[in-house]
C-alpha positions in Angstrom: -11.5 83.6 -47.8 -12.8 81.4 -50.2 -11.5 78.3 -48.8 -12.8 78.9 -46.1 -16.9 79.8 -47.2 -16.5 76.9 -49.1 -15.6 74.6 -46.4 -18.2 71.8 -45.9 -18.0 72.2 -42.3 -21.4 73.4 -40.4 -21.5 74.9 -37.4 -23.7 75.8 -33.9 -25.9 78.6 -33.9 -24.3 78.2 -30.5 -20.8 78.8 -31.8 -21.9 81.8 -33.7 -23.5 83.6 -30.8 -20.9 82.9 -28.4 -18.7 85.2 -30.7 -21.4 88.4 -29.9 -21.3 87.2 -26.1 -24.4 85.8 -26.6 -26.8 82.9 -26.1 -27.9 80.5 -29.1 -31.8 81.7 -27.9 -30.9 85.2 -28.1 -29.8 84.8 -32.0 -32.3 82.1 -33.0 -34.6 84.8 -31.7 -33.4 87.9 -33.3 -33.0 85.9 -36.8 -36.8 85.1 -36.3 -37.4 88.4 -35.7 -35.7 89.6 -39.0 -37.6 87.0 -40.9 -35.1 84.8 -42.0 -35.9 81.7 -40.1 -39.1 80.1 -38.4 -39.3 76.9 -36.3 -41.5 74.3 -37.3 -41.8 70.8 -35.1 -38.7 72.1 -33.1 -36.0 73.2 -35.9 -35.3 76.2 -37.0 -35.9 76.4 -40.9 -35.2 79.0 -43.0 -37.5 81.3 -45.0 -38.0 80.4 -48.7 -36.4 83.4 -49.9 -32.7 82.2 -48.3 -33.5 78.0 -48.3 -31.8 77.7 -51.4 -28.8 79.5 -50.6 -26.5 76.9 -49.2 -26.7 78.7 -45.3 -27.7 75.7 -43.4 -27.9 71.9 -43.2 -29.7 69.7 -40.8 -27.9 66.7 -38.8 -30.3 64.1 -37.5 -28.7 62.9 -34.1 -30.3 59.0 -32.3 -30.9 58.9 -28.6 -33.0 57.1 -25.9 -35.0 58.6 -23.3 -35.0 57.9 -19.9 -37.6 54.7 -20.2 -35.4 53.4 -22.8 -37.3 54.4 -26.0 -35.2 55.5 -29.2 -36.1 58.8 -30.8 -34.2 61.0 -33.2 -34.2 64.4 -33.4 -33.0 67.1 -36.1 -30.9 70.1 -35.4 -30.0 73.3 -37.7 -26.4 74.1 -38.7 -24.8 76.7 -40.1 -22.3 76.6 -43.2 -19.4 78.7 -43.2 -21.4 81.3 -45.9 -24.2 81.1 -43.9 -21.8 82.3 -40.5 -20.4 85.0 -43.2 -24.2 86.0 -44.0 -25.4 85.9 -40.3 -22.9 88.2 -40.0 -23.7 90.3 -42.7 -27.2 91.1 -41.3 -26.2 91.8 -38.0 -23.5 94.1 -39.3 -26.1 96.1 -41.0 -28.0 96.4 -37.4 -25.5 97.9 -35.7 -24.3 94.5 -34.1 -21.0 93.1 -34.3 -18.8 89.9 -32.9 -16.9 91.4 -29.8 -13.7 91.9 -30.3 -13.9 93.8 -33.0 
């Protein structure tokens, strides 16, 4: 257990929905909803009150449009105590990963 929410490895907000059958908009959404996160320039960015907590990190990925200009563009990740705290909140809304 603590291997594992110590493991440096971030993940999709994609990956984390896909294990309550649902979309990466549906949980973006409902973490807005509870106030943990806002979007701001077209990430999602975490309230103050968890920023410092160790639940996300940002990867900047390089790509060219379709005219051949280069932009970059930042997405959010999830750390594995982030995942554990995601699930956490839901937990205490009634919501839980299928399969369990």
């Amino acid at each position: 257990y603590d291997k594992i929410l110590s493991c440096k490895n971030a993940i999709s907000i994609s990956s984390i929905a896909k294990e309550y059958g649902k979309s990466a908009l549906w949980l973006n959404n409902l973490l807005h909803k509870l106030k943990i996160q806002y979007k701001r320039d077209g990430v999602w960015i975490l309230y103050s009150r968890y920023a410092d907590r160790g639940y996300t990190c940002t990867k900047t990925f390089h790509h060219m449009d379709e005219f051949g200009i280069e932009h970059s563009s930042m997405h959010t990740y999830w750390t594995q105590s982030g995942r554990k705290f995601i699930y956490d909140i839901l937990k205490k809304t009634g919501i839980e990963p299928i399969g369990i």
